[in-house]
N, C-alpha and C positions, 0 to 999 in steps of 0.2 A: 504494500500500500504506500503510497506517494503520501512524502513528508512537507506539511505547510508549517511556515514558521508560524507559532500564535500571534507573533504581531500582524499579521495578515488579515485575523478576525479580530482580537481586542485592540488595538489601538482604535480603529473606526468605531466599535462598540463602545470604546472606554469615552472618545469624543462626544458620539452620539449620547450618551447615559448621562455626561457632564451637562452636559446641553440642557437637558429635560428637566433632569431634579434639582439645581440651584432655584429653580422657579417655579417648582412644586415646594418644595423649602419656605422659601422666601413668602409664598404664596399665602401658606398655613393650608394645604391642599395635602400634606400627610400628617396621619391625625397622629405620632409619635414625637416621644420630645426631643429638642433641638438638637441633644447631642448625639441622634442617631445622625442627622446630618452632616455631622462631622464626621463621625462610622464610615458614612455612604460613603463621600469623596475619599478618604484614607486608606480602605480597606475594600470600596469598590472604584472608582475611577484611580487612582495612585497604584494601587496594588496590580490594577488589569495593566497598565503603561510599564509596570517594574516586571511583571510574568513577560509582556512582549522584549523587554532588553533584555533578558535574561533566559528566556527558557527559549532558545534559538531552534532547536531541534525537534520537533515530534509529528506524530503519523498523524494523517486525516483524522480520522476516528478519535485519539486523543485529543486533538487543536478543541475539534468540535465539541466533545464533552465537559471539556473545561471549559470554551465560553457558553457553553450551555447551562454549566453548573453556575458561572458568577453571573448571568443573566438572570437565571430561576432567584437568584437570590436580591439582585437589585429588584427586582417586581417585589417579591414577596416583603425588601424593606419601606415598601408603602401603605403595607395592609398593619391593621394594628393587631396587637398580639404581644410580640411579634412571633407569627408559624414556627414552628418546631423544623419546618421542611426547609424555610429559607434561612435558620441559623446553621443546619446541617449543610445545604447547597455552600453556604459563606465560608465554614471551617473546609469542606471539601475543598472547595478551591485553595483558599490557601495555603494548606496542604502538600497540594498538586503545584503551585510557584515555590515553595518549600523546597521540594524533593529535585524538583525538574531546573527548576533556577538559581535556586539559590546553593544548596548543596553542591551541584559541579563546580560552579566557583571556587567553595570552599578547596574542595578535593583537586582540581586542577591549579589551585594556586602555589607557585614557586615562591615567592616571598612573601616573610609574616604581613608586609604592608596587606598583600593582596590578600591573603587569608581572614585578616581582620575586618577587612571591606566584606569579604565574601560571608564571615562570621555575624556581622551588621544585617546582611541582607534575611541571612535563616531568621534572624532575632525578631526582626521586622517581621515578616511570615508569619511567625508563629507566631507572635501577638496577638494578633488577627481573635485567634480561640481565649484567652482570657481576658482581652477587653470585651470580646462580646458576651463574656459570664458575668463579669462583673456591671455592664449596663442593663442587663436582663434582671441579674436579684439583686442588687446589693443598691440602685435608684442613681441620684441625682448627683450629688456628692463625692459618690467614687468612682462614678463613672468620667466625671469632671477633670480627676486624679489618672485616673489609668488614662485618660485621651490625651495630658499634657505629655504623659511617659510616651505616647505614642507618636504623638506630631515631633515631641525630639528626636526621635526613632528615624519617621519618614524625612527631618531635617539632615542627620546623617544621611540618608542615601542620597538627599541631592544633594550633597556638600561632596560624598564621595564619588558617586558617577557623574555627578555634574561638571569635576575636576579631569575627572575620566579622558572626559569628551571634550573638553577645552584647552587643554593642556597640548593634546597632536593636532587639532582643529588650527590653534593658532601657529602651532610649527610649522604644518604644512601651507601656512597662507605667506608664509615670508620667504625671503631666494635661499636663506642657508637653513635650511631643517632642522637639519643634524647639529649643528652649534646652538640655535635657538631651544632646542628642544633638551640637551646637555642641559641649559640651567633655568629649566620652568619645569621638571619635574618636582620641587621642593617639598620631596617627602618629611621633612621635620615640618612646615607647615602645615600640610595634609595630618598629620598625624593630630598636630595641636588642635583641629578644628574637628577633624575625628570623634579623639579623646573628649572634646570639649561639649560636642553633642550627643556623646555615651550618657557620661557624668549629669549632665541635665535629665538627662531621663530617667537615669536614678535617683535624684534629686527633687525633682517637681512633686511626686505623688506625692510628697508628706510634707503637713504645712510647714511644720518646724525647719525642715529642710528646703525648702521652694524658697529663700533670698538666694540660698547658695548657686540652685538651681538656675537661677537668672543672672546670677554671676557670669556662670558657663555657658551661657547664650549671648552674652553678650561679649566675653572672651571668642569665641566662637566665629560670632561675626564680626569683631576687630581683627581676628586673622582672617578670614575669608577675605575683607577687605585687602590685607599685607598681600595676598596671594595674588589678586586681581593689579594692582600694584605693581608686582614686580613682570609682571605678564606682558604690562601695556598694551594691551589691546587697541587703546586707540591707534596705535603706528600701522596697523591693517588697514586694507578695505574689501575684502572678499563680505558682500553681504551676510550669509549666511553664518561666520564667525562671527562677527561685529553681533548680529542680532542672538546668536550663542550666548556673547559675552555679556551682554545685556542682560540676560534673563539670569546667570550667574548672579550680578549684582545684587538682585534680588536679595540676594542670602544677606550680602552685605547691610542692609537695611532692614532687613526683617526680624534678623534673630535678635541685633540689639533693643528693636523696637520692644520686643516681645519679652524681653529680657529685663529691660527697665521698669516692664509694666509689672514683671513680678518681682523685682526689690521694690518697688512703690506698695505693693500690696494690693495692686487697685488687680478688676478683672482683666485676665490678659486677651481677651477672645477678639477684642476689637485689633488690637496687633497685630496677634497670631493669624490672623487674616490676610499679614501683608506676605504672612510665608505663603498659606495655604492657598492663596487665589492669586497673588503675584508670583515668585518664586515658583511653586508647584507648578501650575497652568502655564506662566513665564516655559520655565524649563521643558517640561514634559512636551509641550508644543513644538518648541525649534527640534528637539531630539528625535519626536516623531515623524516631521519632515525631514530632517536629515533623513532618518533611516527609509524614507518611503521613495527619497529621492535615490538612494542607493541601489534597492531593491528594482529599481528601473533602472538601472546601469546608469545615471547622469549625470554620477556622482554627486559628492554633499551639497557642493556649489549652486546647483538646481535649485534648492532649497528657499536660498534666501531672496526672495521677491515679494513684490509688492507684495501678495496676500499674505504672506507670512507678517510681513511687516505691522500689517494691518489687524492680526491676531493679537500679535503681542500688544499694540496698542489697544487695543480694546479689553485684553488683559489688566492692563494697568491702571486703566479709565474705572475697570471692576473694582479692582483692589484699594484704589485710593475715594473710591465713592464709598464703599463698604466700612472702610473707615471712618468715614463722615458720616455715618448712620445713614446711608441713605439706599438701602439693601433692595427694592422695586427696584430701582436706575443701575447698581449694581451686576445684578441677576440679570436682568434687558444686555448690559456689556458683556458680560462672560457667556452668557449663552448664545449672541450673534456668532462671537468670537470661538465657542468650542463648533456650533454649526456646520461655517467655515471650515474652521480645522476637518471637522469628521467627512463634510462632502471633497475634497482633497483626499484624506487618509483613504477613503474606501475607492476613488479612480485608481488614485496610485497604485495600493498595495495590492487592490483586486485583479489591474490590468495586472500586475508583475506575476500574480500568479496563475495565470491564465497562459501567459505565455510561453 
């Protein structure tokens, strides 16, 4: 049986679903409380974009069962209850990005840097099952606690693959690679921003311990900053890098934001918004055009044009209205913007596999 990448079906699906439910959300159209919405994107749109980077290999018949399983389960996170079938569909899946994505990494990785990455990404995975135990019995409160453990979580893997990808993206956009690329590896910065968004995640669930927590978020994104910095990105002009870099930045802004909100004391959720809707959407978006633009042979460069362009802005337009309370106009940006994205992701990656 012929092998489709799952980025083939869940990138378009993970667009698609982003699209719909920020505005079912926002709307007050699912009758669950708000921090199942934070669930949904996390664990369904973030988690289906991290199984497409990551779980590169598998048969028809698999690709399909797993977006069939995080499908069953994005519906059933509309219905209230929540079904027994769609927390089963939700753990299945993640699971199946567990075993299939994230574990080859670990097991394929040559150096501790890459095994710690790869160790990040299981931890993420399998999260997935005790954050949803704990918003099912235990209510409001701690589930509050596990989602902060959790968005640090998903912060580490865009700080780690998001370095990933930006790091040979901007080598390759300059005439000497191979010298460029010698000294923008800076694994002691990766490591510190790393470490820095472990530590918050162990940190945040307990009140006692959440200044510290914000500490390392905010350390976090003072070196993400250093790394962008030493990168300079601005000396490029290959669009599609330049707009990489951009969405990068994000971190830079976001984690401190989020980070001050929790040495303030005050709620972090209006912040934590500039990761999860700017940052997340930011990133996820150019990496899944890069990758769609690959998969048609056009390499990455294809990627960055006007509509891309026009995503990420309308990303930003979300994230920074969303801050401003103004979550209707928000939800209108990020869903034009995910749309967009999804009717792209499904020409691309469906012609690629067709062919």
């Amino acid at each position: 049986m012929a092998r489709v990448p799952p980025a083939t079906w869940l990138f378009p699906l993970a667009a698609a679903w982003g699209a719909v439910a920020v505005p079912l959300w926002a709307g007050g159209l699912c009758p669950r409380l708000s921090l199942w919405h934070a669930h949904g994107i996390l664990y369904g749109y973030a988690l289906a974009c991290v199984a497409g980077f990551l779980a590169t290999r598998a048969r028809r018949a698999e690709t399909a069962l797993a977006a069939a399983a995080w499908l069953g389960a994005r519906l059933g996170g509309c219905l209230p209850g929540p079904p027994a079938w769609a927390l089963l569909l939700d753990g299945a899946f993640a699971l199946w990005v567990a075993t299939r994505g994230a574990w080859p990494l670990v097991e394929g990785a040559k150096r501790m840097r890459n095994r710690l990455l790869g160790l990040g990404a299981l931890a993420v995975c399998l999260s997935a099952l005790p954050v949803t135990a704990v918003l099912v019995r235990l209510g409001a409160e701690a589930g509050e606690a596990a989602l902060r453990a959790a968005l640090a979580g998903f912060a580490f893997l865009l700080a780690g693959m998001g370095g990933r990808a930006l790091a040979p993206a901007l080598a390759g956009a300059h005439d000497d690679p191979r010298r460029w690329l010698a000294n923008a590896v800076q694994p002691r910065l990766e490591a510190g921003v790393l470490a820095a968004c472990a530590a918050a995640a162990a940190l945040l669930p307990a009140a006692a311990t959440r200044p510290a927590g914000g500490a390392a978020l905010v350390l976090a994104g003072l070196l993400t900053a250093a790394r962008l910095w030493r990168w300079r990105p601005w000396t490029v002009r290959r669009a599609d890098v330049v707009l990489l870099a951009v969405a990068y930045a994000w971190l830079a802004l976001a984690l401190p934001a989020w980070g001050l909100a929790e040495l303030a004391g005050a709620r972090p959720w209006a912040a934590a918004h500039l990761l999860t809707v700017g940052a997340l959407g930011s990133l996820t978006a150019v990496m899944m055009a890069r990758t769609a633009a690959l998969r048609l042979g056009r390499g990455a460069a294809a990627a960055g044009d006007a509509a891309l362009a026009v995503v990420l802005a309308a990303v930003a337009a979300a994230a920074l209205l969303r801050v401003g309370g103004l979550a209707m106009a928000a939800a209108a940006a990020w869903s034009g913007a995910l749309v967009l994205l999804a009717t792209r992701l499904w020409r691309a990656l469906r012609g690629a596999a067709l062919r």
